[in-house]
GUVEXFI-48256 format. One line per 8 residues: their letters; for each residue x, y, z of C-alpha. Coordinates in Angstrom, 3 decimals, padded with zeros to 6 digits, always signed. Layout:
BEGIN
A	X,Y,Z ~ ...
END
This chain:
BEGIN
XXXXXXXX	+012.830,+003.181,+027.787 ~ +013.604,-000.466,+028.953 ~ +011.427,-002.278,+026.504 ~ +009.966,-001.534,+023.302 ~ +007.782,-003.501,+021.440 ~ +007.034,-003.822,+017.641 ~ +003.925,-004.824,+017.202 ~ +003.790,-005.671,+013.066
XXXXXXXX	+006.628,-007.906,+011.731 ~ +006.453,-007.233,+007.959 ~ +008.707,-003.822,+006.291 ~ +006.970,-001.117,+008.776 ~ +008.117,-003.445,+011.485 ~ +011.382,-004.169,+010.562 ~ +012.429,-000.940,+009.588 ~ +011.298,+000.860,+012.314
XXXXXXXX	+013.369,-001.882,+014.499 ~ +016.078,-001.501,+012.564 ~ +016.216,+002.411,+013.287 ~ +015.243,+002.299,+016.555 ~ +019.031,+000.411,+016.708 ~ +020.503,+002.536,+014.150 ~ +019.542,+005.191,+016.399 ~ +021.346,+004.356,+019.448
XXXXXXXX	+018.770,+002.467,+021.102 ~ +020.104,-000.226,+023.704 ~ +017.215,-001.410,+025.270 ~ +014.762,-005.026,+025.182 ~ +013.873,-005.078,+021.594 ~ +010.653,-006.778,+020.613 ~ +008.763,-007.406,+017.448 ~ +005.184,-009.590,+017.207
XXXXXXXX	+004.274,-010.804,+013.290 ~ +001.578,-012.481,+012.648 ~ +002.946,-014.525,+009.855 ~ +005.615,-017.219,+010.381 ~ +007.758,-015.927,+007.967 ~ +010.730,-013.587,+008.444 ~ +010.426,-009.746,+007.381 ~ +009.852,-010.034,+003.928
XXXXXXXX	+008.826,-007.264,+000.434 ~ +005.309,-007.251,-000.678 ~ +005.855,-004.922,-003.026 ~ +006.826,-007.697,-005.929 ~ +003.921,-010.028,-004.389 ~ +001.830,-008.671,-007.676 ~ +004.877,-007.663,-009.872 ~ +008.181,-009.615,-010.444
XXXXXXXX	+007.299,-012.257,-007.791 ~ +003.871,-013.072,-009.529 ~ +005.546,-013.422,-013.064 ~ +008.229,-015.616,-011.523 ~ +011.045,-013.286,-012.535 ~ +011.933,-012.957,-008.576 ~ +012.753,-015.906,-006.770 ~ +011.124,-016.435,-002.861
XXXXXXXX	+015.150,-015.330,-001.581 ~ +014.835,-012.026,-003.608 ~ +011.943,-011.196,-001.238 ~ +013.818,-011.233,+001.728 ~ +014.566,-008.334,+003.799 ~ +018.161,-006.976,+004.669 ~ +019.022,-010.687,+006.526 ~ +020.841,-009.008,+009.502
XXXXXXXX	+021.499,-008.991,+013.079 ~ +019.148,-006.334,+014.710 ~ +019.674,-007.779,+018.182 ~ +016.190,-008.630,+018.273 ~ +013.803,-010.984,+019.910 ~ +011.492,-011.608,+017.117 ~ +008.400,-013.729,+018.419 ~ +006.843,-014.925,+014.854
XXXXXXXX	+003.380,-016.660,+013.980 ~ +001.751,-014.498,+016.935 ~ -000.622,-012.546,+016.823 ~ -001.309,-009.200,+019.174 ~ -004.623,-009.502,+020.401 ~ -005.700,-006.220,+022.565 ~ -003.768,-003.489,+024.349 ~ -003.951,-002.435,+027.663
XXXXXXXX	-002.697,+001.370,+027.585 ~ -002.996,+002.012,+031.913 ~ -000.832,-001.604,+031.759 ~ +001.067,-001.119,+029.207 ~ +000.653,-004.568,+028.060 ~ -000.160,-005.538,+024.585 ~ -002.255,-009.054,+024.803 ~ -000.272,-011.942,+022.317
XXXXXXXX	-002.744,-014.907,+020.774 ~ -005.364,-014.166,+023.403 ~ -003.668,-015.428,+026.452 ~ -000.499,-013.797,+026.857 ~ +000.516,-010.050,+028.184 ~ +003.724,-008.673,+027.040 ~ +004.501,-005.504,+029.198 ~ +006.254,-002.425,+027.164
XXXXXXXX	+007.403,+001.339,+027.950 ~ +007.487,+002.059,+024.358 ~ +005.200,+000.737,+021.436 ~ +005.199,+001.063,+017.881 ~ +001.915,-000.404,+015.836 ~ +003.241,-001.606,+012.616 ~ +000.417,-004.166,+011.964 ~ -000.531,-003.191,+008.296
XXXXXXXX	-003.792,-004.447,+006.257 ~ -005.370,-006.923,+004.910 ~ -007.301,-007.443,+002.072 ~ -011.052,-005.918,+001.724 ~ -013.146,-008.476,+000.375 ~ -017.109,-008.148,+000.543 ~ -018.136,-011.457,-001.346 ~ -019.352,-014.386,+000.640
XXXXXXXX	-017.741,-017.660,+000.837 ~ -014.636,-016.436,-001.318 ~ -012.229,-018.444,+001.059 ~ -013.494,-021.622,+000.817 ~ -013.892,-021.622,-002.860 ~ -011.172,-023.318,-004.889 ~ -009.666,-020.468,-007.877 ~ -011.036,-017.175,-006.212
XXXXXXXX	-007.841,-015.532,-004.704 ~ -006.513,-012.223,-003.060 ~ -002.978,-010.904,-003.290 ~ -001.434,-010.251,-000.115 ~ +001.045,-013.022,+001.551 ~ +003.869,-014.926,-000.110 ~ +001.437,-017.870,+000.255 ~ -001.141,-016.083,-002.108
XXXXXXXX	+001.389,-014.864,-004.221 ~ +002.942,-018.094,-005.143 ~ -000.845,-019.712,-004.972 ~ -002.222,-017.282,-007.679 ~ +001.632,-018.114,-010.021 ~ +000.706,-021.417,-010.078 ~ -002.541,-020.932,-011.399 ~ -001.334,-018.656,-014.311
XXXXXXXX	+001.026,-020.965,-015.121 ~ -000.773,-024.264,-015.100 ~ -002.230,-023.859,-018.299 ~ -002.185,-021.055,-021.147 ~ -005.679,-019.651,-022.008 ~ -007.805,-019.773,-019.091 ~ -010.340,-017.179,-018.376 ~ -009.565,-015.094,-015.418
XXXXXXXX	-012.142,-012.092,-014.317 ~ -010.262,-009.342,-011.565 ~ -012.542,-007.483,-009.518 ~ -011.098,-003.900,-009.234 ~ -009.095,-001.658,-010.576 ~ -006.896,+000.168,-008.739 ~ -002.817,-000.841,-009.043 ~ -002.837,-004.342,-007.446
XXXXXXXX	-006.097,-005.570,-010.266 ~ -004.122,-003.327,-013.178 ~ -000.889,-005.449,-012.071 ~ -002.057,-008.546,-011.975 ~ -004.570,-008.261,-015.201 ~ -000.865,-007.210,-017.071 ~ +000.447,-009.917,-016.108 ~ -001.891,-012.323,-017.110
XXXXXXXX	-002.550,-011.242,-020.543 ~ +000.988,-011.001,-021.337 ~ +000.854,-014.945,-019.983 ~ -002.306,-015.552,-022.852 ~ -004.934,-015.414,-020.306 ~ -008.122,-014.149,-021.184 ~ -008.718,-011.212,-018.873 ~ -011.647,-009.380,-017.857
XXXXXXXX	-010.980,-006.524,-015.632 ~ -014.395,-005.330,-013.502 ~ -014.217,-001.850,-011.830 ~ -017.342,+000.083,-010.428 ~ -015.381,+003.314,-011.411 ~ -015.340,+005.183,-014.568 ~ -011.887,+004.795,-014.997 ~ -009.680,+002.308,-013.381
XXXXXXXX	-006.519,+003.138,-011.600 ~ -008.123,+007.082,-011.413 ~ -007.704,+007.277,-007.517 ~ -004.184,+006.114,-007.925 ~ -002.443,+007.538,-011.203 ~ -004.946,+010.270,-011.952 ~ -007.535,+010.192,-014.825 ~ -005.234,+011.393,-017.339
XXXXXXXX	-002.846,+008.504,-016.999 ~ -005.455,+006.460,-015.966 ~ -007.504,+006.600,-019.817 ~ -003.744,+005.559,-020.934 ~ -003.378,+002.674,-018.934 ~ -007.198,+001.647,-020.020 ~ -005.952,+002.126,-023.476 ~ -002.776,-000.323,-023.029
XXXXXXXX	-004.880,-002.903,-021.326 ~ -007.714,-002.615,-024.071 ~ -004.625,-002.658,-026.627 ~ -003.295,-006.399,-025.049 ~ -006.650,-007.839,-025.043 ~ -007.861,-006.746,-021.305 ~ -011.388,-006.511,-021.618 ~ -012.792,-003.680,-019.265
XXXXXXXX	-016.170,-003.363,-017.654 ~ -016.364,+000.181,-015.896 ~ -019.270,+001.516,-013.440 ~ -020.132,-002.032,-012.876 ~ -020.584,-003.988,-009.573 ~ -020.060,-007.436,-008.530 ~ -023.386,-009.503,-006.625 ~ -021.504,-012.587,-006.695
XXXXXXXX	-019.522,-015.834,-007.499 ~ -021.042,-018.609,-009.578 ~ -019.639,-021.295,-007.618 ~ -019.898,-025.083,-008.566 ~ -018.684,-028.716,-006.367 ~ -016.479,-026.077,-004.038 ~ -014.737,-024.348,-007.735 ~ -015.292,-020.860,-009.145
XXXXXXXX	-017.308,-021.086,-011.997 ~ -017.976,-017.314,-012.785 ~ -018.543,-013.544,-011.232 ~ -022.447,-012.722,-011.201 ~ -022.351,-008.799,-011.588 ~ -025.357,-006.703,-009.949 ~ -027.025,-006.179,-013.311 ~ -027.698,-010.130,-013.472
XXXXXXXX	-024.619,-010.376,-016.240 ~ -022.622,-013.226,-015.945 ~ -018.930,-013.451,-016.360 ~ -017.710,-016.876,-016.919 ~ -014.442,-017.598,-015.077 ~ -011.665,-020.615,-014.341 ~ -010.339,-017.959,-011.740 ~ -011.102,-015.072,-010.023
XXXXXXXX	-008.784,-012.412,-008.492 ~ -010.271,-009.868,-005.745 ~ -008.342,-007.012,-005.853 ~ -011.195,-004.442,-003.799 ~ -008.675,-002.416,-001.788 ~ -007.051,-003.585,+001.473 ~ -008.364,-002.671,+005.190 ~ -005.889,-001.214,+008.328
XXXXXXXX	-005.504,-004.275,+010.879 ~ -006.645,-002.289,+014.001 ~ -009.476,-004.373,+015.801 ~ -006.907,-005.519,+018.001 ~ -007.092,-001.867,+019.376 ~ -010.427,-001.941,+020.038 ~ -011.066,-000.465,+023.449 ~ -007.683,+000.568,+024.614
XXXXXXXX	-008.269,+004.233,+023.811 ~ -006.046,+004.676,+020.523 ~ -008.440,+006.461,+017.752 ~ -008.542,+003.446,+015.562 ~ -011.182,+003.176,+012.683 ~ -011.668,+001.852,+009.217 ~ -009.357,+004.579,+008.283 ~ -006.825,+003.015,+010.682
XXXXXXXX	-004.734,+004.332,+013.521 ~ -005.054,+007.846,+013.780 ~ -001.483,+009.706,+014.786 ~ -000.372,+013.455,+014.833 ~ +001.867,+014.640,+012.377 ~ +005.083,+013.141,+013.980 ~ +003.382,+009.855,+014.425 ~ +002.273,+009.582,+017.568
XXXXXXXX	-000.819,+008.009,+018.093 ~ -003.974,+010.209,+019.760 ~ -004.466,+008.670,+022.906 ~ -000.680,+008.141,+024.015 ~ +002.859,+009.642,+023.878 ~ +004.408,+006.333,+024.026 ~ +002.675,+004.922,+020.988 ~ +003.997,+005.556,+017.559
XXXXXXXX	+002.598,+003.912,+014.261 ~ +004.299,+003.504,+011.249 ~ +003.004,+002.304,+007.424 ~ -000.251,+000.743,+006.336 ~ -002.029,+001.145,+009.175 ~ -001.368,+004.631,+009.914 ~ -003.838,+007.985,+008.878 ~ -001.877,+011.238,+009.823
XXXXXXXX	-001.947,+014.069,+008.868 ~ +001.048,+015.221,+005.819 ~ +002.048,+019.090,+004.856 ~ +001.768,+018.638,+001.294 ~ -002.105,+018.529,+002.100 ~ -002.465,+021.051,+004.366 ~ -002.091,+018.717,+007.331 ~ -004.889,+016.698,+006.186
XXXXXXXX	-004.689,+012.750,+006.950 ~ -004.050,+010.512,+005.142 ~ -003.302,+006.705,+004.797 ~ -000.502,+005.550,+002.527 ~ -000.058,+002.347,+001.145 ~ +003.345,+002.477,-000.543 ~ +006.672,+001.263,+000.212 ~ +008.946,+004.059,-000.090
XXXXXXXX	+006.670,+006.045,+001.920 ~ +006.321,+002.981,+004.790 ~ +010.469,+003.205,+004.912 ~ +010.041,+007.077,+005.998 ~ +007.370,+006.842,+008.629 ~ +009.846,+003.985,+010.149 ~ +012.496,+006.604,+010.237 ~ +010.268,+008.937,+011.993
XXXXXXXX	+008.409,+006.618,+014.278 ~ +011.818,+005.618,+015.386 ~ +013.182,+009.096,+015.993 ~ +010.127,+010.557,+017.735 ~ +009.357,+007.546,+020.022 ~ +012.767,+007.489,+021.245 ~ +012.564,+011.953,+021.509 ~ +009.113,+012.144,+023.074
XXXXXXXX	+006.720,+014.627,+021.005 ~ +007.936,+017.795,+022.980 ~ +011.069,+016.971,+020.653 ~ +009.340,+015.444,+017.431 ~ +009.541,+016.276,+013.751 ~ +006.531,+015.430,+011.465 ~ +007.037,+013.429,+008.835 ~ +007.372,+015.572,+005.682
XXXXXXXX	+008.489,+013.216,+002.490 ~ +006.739,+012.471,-000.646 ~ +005.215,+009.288,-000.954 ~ +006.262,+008.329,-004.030 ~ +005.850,+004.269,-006.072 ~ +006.325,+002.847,-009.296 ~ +005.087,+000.206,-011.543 ~ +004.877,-000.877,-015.144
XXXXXXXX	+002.023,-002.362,-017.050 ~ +001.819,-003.739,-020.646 ~ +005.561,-002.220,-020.496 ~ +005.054,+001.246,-019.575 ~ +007.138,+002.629,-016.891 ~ +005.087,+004.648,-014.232 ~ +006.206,+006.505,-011.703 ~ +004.141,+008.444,-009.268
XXXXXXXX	+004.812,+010.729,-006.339 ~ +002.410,+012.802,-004.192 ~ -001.795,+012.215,-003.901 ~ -003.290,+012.077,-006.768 ~ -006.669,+010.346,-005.285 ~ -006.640,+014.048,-003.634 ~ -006.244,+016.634,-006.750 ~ -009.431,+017.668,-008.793
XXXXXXXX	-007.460,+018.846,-012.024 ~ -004.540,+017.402,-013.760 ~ -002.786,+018.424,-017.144 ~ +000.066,+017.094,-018.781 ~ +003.108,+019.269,-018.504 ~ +005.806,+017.448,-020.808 ~ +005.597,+014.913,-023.655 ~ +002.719,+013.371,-024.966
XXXXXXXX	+000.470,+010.813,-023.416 ~ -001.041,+010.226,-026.805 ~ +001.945,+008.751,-027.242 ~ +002.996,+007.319,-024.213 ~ +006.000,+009.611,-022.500 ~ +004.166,+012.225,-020.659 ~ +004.508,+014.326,-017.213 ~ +000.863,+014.839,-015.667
XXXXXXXX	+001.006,+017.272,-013.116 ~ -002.349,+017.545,-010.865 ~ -003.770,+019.869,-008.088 ~ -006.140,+020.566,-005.938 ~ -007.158,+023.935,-005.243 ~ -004.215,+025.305,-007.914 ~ -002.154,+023.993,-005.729 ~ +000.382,+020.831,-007.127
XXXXXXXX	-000.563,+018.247,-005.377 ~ +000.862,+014.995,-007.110 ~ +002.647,+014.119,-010.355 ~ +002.819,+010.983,-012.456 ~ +005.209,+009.814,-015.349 ~ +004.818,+007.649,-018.355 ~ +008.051,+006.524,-019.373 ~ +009.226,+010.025,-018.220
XXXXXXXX	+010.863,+009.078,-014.456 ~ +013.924,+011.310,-015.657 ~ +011.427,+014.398,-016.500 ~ +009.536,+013.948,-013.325 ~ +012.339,+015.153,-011.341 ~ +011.656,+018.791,-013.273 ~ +008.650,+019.384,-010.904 ~ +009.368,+017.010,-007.885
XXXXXXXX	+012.270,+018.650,-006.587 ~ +011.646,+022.158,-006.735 ~ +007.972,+021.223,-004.534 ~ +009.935,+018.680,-002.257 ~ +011.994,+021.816,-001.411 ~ +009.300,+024.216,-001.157 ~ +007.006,+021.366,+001.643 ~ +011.029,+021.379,+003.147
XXXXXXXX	+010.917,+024.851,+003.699 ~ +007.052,+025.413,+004.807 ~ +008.065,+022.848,+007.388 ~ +010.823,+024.703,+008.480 ~ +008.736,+028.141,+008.473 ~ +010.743,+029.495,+005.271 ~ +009.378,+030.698,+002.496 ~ +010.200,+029.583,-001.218
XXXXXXXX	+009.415,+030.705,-005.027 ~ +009.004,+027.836,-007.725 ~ +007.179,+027.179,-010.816 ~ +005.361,+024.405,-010.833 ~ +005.424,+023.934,-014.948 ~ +007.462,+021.515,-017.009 ~ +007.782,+022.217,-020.699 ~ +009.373,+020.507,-023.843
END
């Protein structure tokens, strides 16, 4: 390959550059990101960034050389697969033997005229980041409502009460944070948020903002309540940026770009994908697809895009590793590995959730399918390893014997 092109310049983008050269890769190196900024961490956008703990350096990315032509603020339009071009800000054609689609999400928000409306944010840039900081720190006491539940609305409501805000969290699940810690350690992270003044309004649905003079005055909810608010945060799950593929014959859907095991993309040997925007299929579900949002997992799928673009998929290995995150909220360490949005049973197998160390093992089928600690990260390693080793060796045809039960 002569020239390859990175089409995403955020961490699946960089990374996957960064192999691609840590590989052995000589070639024209190319990467397209839509924002102006340099590769930067969104994973302390809602965390350490938000409570002003990180500063905007700490964000940066591994400031190196990758021998790279990075071509930032532009935006990859369409793809022409026969070409082999990818289309830049609607003009431009930038011709490629080898491309990697690294363009992420965005934000899925449903409510009308949220972007023009003065104190109604989302959390995904730097810019909205430091936007929604300077709001919490303005003034003490203001009433903030965030609409949904899963880690990025748990996050930021933690982080606002500890501030003195009065938070209302709105979810139109039973539990919040369910699909993403499990509803064992989900009913403990309702309990800590109810326990620091949170105030949570499950199985209910948002109509729409009370606006007044341009300014967020409160969140209507479908039952005709009304929530008053001085801000609101929309934290309704993100969406795969893949309408730029519309048309070129990649399987691209809400569910984003749809690859093979090893990351290929259906629909051409000379596309990978890699992070966000990718559904594949992962052994520790049976080969079922899936999209991951996490950034350990994104730093794998780099690895492997990298490797199996550059082998061809005659030569490719699937990607087989964990994905795994962490967060804390109201000061409880969590750390989770595996699907839990996938398992349909889960039981604590160390410590006590009651009291706030615990293991939670879950499954689907019987089979472990996830874990999550609560102030436990040294215990989870008990039942990680031994079923990291055991997806190892199904991927490498073996067999292996574990128990998947951690005690005292």
């Amino acid at each position: 390959m002569k020239h390859i092109i990175v089409v995403g310049g955020s961490l699946a983008g960089h990374q996957t550059a960064k192999c691609l050269r840590d590989l052995g890769y000589a070639g024209d190196l190319t990467v397209y990101g839509a924002e102006a900024h340099g590769p930067y961490d969104r994973y302390p956008l809602s965390k350490s960034y938000l409570t002003g703990e990180l500063h905007r350096s700490g964000l940066d990315i591994e400031p190196r050389d990758l021998d790279v032509d990075w071509e930032l603020g532009r935006r990859a339009t369409g793809l022409d697969l026969a070409g082999r071009r990818v289309t830049i800000d609607n003009r431009e054609q930038a011709r490629f033997d080898g491309l990697v689609v690294a363009t992420g999400s965005r934000p899925r928000v449903n409510i009308a005229g949220h972007g023009a409306t003065r104190g109604v944010h989302a959390l995904r840039s730097i810019e909205d980041s430091a936007t929604l900081k300077a709001a919490l720190v303005a003034d003490g006491g203001r009433r903030l409502v965030v609409v949904g539940g899963g880690l990025i609305g748990a996050e930021v409501a933690s982080v606002a009460s500890a501030a003195g805000h009065h938070t209302t969290l709105v979810d139109s699940s039973p539990i919040p944070t369910a699909r993403a810690l499990g509803p064992t350690a989900a009913r403990h992270v309702s309990d800590l948020h109810e326990a620091r003044g949170v105030r949570l309004l499950t199985g209910a649905r948002v109509r729409g903002l009370d606006v007044h003079a341009d300014h967020v005055n409160g969140v209507v909810l479908r039952n005709g309540d009304r929530l008053a608010a001085d801000l609101v945060v929309l934290a309704t799950g993100t969406r795969p940026n893949v309408e730029w593929l519309d048309g070129s014959g990649l399987d691209a859907s809400c569910d984003g770009l749809r690859c093979r095991a090893t990351l290929h993309a259906y629909g051409s040997d000379l596309v990978v994908g890699a992070g966000d925007v990718v559904d594949a299929p992962h052994p520790a579900l049976d080969g079922a697809s899936v999209r991951v949002e996490h950034w350990a997992s994104t730093r794998h799928q780099a690895r492997v895009a990298a490797a199996n673009l550059l082998a061809g998929p005659d030569h490719a290995s699937s990607q087989s590793e964990l994905p795994s995150f962490g967060t804390t909220l109201h000061g409880a360490a969590i750390r989770a590995v595996g699907f839990p949005a996938k398992a349909d049973d889960d039981e604590v197998v160390w410590g006590s959730i009651q009291d706030g160390e615990a293991v939670v093992a879950m499954r689907r089928h019987g089979r472990l399918i996830a874990a999550v600690a609560v102030n436990a990260a040294d215990k989870l390693k008990l039942l990680v390893d031994p079923w990291s080793e055991q997806i190892s060796a199904q991927r490498a045809g073996r067999s292996s014997r574990w128990s998947s039960t951690v005690r005292g």
